[in-house]
N, C-alpha and C positions, 0 to 999 in steps of 0.2 A: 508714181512717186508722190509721197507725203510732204507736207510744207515741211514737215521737222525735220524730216532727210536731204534736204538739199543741200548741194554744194557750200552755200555759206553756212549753213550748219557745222558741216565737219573741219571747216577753214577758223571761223571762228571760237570752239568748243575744243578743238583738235588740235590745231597747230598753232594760234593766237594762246590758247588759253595752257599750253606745256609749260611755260615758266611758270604761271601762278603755280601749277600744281604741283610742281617740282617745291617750290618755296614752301606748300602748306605742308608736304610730306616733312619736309625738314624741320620744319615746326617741332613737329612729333617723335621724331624719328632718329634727330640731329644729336649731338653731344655738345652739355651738358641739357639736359630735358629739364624745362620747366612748362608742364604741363598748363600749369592756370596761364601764363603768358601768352602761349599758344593759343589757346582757349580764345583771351580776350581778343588777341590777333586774327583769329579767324570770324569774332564775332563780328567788330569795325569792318572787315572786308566782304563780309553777308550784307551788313546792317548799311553801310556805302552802297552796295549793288543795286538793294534792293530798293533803296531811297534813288539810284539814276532811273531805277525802269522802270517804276512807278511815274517820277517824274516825265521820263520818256512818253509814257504812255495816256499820262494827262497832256500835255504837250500835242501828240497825236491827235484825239480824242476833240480840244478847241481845233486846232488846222479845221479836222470835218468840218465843226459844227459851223467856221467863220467860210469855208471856201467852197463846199459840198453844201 
């Protein structure tokens, strides 16, 4: 078994993460569509993520270097 297959892989991608994707589909997909909205909606919620798990990962990263 792979780290990327683990149990909280499919808990948190799979069963945590069905609303968001429910929401993004309806972004697109919903009545009346505005595309560029969507767009910018989905950009904020990349652009948020990617700014926690970075931070997460800096964050991470001192722990080692101060307690390791």
């Amino acid at each position: 078994m792979s780290i990327i297959q683990g149990p909280g892989t499919w808990l948190i991608f799979g069963i945590i993460g069905l609303p968001v994707y429910t929401v993004i589909i309806a972004w697109f997909l919903g009545e009346p569509r505005d595309t560029k909205t969507a767009a910018l909606g989905l950009g904020y919620l990349v652009g948020l993520t990617v700014l926690l798990w970075t931070a997460m990962f800096i964050k991470t990263i001192l722990l080692d270097i101060v307690f390791f």
